[in-house]
KOLGU-4560 file (N, C-alpha, C; in nm, 3 decimals, padded with zeros to 5 digits):
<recs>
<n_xx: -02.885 n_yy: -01.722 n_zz: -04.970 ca_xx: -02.956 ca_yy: -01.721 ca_zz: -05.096 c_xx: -03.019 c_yy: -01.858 c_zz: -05.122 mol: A seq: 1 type: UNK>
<n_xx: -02.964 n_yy: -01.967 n_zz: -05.113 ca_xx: -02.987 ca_yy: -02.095 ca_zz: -05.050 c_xx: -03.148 c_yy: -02.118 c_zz: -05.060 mol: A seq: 2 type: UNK>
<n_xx: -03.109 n_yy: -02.051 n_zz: -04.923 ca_xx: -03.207 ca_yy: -02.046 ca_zz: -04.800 c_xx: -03.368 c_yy: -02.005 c_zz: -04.880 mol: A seq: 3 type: UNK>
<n_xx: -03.386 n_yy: -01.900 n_zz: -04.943 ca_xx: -03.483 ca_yy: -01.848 ca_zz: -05.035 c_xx: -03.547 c_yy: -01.929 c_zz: -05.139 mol: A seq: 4 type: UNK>
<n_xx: -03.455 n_yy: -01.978 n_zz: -05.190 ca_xx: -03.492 ca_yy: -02.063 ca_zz: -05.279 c_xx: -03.550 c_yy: -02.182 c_zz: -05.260 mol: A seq: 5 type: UNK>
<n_xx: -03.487 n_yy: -02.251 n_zz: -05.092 ca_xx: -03.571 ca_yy: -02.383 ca_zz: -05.101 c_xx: -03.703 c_yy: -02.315 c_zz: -05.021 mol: A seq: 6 type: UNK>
<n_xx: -03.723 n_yy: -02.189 n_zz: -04.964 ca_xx: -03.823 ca_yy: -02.151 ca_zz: -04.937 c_xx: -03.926 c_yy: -02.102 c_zz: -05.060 mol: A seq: 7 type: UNK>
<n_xx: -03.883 n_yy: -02.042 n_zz: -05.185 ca_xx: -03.960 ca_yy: -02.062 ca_zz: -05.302 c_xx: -03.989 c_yy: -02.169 c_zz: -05.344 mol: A seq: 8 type: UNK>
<n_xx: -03.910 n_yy: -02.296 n_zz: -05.321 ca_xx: -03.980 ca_yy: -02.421 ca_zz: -05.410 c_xx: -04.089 c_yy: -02.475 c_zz: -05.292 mol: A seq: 9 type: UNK>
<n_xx: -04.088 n_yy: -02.519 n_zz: -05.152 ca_xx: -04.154 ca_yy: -02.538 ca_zz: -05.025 c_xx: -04.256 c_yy: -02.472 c_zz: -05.040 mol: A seq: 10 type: UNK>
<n_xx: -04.250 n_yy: -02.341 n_zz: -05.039 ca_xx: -04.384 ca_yy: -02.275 ca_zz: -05.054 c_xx: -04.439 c_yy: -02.264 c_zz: -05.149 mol: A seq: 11 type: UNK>
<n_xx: -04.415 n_yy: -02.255 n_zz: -05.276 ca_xx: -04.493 ca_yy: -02.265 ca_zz: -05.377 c_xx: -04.577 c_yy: -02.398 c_zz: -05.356 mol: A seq: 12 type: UNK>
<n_xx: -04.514 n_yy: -02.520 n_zz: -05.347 ca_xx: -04.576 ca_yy: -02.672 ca_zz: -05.371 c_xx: -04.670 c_yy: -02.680 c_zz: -05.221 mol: A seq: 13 type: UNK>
<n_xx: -04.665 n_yy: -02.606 n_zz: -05.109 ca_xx: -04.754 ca_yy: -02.630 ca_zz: -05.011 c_xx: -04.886 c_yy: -02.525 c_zz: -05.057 mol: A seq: 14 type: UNK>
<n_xx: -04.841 n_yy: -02.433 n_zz: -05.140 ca_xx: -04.956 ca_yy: -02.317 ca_zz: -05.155 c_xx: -05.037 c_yy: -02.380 c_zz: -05.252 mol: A seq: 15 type: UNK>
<n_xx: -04.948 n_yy: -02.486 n_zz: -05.368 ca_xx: -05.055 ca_yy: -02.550 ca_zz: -05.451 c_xx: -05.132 c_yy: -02.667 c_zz: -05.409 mol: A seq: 16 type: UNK>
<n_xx: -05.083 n_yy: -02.702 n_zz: -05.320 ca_xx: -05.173 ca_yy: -02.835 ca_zz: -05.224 c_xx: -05.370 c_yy: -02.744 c_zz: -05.157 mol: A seq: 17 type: UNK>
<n_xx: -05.240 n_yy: -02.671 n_zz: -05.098 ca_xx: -05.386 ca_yy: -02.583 ca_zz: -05.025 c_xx: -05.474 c_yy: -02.538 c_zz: -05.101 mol: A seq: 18 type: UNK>
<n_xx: -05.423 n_yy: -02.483 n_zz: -05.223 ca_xx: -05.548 ca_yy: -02.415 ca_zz: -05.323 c_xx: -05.602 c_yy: -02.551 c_zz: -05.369 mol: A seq: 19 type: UNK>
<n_xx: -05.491 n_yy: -02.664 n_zz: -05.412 ca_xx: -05.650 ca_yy: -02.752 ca_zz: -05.486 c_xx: -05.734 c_yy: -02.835 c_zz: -05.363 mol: A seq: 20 type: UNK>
<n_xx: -05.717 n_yy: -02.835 n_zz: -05.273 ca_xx: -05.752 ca_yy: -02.939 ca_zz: -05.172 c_xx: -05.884 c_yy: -02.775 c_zz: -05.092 mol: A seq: 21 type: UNK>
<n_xx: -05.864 n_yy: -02.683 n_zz: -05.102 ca_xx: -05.925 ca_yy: -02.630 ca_zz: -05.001 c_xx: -05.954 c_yy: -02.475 c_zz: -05.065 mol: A seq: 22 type: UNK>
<n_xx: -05.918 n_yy: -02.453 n_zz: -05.200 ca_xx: -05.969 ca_yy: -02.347 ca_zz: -05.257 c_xx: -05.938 c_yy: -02.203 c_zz: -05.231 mol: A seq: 23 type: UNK>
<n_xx: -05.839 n_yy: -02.203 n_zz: -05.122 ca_xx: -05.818 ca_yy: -02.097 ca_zz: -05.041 c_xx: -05.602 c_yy: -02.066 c_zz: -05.119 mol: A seq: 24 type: UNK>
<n_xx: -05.611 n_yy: -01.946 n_zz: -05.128 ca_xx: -05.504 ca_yy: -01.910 ca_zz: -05.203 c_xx: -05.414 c_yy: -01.809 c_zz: -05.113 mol: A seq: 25 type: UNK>
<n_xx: -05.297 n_yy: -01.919 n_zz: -05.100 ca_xx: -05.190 ca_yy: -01.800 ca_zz: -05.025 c_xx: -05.108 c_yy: -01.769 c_zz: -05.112 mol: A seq: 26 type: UNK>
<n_xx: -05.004 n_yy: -01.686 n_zz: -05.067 ca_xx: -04.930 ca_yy: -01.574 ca_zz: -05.180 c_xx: -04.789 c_yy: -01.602 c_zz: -05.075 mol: A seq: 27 type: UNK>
<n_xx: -04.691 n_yy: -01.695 n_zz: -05.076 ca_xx: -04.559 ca_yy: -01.733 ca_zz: -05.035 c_xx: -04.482 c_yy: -01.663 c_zz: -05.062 mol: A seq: 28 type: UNK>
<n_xx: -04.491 n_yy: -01.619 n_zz: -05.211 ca_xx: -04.395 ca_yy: -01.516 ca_zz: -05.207 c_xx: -04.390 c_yy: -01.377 c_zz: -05.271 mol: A seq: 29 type: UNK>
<n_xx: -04.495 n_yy: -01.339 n_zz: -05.128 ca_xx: -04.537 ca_yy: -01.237 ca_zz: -05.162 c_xx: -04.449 c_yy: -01.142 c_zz: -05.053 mol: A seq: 30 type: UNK>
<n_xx: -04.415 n_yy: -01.018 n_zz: -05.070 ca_xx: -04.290 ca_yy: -00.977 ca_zz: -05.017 c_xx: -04.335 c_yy: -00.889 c_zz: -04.874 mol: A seq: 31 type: UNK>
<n_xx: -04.218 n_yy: -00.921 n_zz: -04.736 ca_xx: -04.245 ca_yy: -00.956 ca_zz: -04.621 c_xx: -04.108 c_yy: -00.866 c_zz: -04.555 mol: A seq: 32 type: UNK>
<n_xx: -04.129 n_yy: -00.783 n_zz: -04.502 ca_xx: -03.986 ca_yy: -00.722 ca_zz: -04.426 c_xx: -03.905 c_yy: -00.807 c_zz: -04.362 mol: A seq: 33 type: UNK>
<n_xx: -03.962 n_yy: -00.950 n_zz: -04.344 ca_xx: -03.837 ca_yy: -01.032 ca_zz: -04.258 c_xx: -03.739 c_yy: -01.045 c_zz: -04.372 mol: A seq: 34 type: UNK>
<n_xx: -03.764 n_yy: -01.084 n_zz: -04.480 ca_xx: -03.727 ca_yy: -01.071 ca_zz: -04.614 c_xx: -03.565 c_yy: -01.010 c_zz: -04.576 mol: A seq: 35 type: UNK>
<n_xx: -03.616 n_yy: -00.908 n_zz: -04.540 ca_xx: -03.446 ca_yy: -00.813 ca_zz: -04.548 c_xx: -03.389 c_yy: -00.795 c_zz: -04.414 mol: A seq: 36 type: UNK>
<n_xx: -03.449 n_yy: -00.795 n_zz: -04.334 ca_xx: -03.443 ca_yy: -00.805 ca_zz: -04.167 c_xx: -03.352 c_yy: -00.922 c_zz: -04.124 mol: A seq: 37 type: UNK>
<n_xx: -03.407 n_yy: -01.050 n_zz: -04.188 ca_xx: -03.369 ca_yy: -01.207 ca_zz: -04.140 c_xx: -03.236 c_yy: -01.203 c_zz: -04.155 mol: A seq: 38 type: UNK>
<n_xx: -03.227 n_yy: -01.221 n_zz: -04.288 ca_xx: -03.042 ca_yy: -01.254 ca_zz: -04.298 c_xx: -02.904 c_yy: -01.190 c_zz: -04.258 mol: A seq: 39 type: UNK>
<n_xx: -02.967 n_yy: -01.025 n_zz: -04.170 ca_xx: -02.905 ca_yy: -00.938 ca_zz: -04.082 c_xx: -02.884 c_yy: -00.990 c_zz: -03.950 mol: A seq: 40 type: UNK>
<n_xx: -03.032 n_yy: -01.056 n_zz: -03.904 ca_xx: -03.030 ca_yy: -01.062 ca_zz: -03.737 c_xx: -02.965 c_yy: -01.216 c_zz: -03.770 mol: A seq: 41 type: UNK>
<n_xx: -02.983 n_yy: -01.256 n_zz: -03.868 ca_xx: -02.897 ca_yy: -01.421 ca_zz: -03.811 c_xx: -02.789 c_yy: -01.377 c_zz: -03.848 mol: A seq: 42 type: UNK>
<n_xx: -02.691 n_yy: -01.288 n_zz: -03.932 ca_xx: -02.543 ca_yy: -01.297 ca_zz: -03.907 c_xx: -02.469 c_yy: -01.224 c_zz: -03.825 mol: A seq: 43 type: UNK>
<n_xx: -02.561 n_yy: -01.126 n_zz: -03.754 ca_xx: -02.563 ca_yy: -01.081 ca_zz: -03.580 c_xx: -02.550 c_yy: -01.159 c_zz: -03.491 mol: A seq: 44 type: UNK>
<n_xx: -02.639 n_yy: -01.288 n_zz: -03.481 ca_xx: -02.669 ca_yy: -01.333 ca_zz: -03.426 c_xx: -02.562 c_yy: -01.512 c_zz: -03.372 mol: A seq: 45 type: UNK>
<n_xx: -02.508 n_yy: -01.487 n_zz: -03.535 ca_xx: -02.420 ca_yy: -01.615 ca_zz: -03.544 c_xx: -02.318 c_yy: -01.630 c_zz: -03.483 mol: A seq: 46 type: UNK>
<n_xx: -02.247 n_yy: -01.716 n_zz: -03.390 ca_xx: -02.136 ca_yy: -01.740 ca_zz: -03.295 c_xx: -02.022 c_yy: -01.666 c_zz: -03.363 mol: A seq: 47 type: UNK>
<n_xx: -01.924 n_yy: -01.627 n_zz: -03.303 ca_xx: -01.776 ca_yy: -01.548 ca_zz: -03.375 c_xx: -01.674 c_yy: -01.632 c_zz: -03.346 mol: A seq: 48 type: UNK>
<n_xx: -01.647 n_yy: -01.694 n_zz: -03.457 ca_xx: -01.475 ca_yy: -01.775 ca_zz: -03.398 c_xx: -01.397 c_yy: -01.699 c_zz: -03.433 mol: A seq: 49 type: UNK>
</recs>
């Protein structure tokens, strides 16, 4: 959950750089199937002690 959040604050402040510097408007958090996918395959994916 963390994880989301510093990706909401990161992306918001890089999406507002880009729009004033270059006029062009991305949408960070705009919703993405890795979204629900990601935090499955990495705790699949994570070593087992």
């Amino acid at each position: 959950m963390l994880g989301f959040a510093v990706y909401a604050v990161l992306g918001g402040a890089v999406a507002s750089i880009i729009r004033a510097q270059t006029g062009v408007v991305l949408t960070p958090l705009q919703w993405n199937p890795v979204f629900g996918w990601g935090p499955v395959m990495a705790e699949t994916m994570a070593p087992v002690s």
